[in-house]
NULUMMI-696469 format. One record per residue (C-alpha): x, y negated, z negated. Coordinates in pm, whole numbers, padded with zeros to 5 digits, always signed. Last residue first. Example, Ala and Ser with C-alpha at 12.3 -4.5 7.8 and 13.67 -1.06 7.14 Angstrom:
BEGIN
+01367+00106-00714
+01230+00450-00780
This chain:
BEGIN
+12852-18057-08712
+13028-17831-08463
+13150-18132-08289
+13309-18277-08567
+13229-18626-08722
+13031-18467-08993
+12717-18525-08995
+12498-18734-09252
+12100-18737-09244
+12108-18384-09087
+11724-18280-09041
+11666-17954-08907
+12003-17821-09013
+11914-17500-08876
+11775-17270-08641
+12023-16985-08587
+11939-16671-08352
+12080-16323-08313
+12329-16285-08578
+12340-15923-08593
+12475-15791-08912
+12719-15541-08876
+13065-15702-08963
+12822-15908-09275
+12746-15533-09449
+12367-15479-09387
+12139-15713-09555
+11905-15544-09867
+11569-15525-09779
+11270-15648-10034
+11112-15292-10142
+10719-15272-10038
+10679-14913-10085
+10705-14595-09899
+10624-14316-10064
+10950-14204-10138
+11148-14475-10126
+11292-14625-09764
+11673-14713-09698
+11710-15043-09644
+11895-15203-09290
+11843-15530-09164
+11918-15691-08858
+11904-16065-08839
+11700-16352-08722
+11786-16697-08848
+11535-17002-09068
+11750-17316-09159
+11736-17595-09377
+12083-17832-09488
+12209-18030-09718
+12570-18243-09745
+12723-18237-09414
+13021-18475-09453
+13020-18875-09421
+12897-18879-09771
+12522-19107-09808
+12420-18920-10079
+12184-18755-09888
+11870-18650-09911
+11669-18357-09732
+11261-18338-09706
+11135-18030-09549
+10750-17948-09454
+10734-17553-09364
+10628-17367-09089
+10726-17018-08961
+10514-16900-08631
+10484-16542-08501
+10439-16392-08150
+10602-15991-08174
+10836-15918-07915
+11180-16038-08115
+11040-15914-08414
+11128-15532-08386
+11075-15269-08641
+11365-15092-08806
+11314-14721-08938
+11157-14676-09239
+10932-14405-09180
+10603-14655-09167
+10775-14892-08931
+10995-15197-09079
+10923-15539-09079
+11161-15768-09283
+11091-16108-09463
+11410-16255-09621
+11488-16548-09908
+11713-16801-09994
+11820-17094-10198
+12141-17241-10239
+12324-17546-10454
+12076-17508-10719
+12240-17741-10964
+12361-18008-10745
+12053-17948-10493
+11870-17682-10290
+11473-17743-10371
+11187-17483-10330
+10847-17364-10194
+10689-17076-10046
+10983-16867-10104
+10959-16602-09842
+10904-16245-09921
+10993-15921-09886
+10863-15658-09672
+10607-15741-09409
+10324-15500-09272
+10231-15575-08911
+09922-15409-08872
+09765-15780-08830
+09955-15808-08477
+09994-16213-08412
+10254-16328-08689
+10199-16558-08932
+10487-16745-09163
+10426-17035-09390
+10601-17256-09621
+10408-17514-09766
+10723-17661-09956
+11063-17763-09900
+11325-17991-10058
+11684-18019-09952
+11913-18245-10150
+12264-18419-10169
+12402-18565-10523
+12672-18344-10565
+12772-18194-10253
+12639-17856-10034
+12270-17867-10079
+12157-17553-09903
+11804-17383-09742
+11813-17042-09583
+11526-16852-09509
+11622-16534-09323
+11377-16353-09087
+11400-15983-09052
+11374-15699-08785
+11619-15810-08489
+11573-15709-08083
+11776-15865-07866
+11640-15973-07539
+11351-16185-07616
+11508-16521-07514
+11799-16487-07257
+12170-16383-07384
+12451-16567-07270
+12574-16704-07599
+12235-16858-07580
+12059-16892-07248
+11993-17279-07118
+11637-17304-07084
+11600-17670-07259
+11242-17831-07296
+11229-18167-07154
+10917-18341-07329
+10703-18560-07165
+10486-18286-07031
+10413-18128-07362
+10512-17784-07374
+10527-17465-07141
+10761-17213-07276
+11146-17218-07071
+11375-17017-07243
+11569-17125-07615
+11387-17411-07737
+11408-17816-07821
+11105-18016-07946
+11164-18363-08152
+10978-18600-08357
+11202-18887-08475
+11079-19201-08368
+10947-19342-08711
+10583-19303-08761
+10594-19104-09030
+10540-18709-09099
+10789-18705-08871
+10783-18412-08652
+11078-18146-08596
+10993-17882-08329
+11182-17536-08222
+11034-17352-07967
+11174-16930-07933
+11133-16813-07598
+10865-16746-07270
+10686-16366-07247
+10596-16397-07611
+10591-16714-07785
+10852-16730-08125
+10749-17023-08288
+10958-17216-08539
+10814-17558-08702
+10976-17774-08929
+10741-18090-09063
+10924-18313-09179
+10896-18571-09505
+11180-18860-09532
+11390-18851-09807
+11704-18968-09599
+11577-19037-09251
+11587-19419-09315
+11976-19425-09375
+12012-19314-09002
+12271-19082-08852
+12122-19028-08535
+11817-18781-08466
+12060-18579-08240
+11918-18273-08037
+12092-17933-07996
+12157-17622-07780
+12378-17377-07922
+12633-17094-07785
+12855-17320-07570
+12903-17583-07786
+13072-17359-08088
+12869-17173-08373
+12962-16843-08337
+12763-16508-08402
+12477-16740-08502
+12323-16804-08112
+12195-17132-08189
+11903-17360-08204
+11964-17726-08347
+11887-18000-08536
């Protein structure tokens, strides 16, 4: 699993945490947690719905958690937590080979300010697999005249609970991720809820990846 700055993907722009390459983590249920806590970073945690050794906590700034858990500060692509402002969260979920799957349901996304009016909407459930090799959705806050608002200073929380299989190929077959871009629409008249179209990919700002929470096969690369 990781956290990542998603204009590049390389060692120096994510911070990550290995579960292992373990038969016994195909098909097993997750919970995926994302929490964006003002005044401290982004926390990222994996738990097992079973007792198997697999629960995990990374983040991107330095929040207070659990005192037997290291929780990483490093800055992405140079950037501290909180810094960049993006509008939208992107659910992303993808079964690359025949045979590999990613299964989530009880998705769920709060944030703190109730006059916070999202656009779009999150599948609350869904599976990525042979025939469905991709699904996705967006949520996107914008201001009353349609200009961009700004999640990066708002507290929110996604959840979901994430099963992926794999076929047991040595490449990376499924995987589940949630990222913060920029979003542009342009507004009806009145305003009404309109899910937002992504600007062209040269001008979208790729502020944060979470994915791949659970890898059961990784490539042998680095960038896995």
């Amino acid at each position: 699993m990781m956290l990542g700055n998603g204009v590049a993907v390389d060692y120096t722009n994510i911070i990550t945490t290995n579960v292992g390459n373990q038969a016994s983590l195909s098909a097993q249920q997750f919970t995926y947690t994302v929490s964006n806590v003002l005044g401290q970073g982004i926390v990222f945690r994996l738990d097992s719905a079973a007792t198997i050794g697999v629960d995990r906590i990374i983040s991107w700034g330095s929040p207070a958690g659990p005192a037997n858990v290291a929780l990483n500060s490093a800055k992405l692509g140079g950037y501290a937590p909180q810094t960049l402002p993006y509008n939208a969260i992107h659910l992303f979920s993808q079964a690359t080979f025949a045979g590999s799957k990613v299964a989530f349901s009880n998705v769920l996304f709060t944030v703190s300010d109730p006059t916070i009016i999202l656009e779009g909407a999150f599948a609350t459930s869904g599976e990525a697999n042979n025939t469905t090799p991709v699904v996705d959705s967006y949520l996107a806050y914008f201001n009353s005249d349609g200009t961009k608002g700004d999640l990066s200073n708002v507290a929110w929380t996604f959840s979901a609970d994430v099963k992926i299989t794999s076929t047991g190929n040595s490449k990376e077959g499924a995987k589940f991720e949630i990222t913060g871009k920029s979003l542009d629409y342009t507004p009806p008249s009145p305003i009404s809820p309109l899910v937002p179209v992504p600007e062209p990919s040269t001008a979208i700002l790729g502020l944060f990846a979470m994915g791949a929470g659970v890898l059961v096969r990784r490539r042998p690369c680095a960038n896995a």
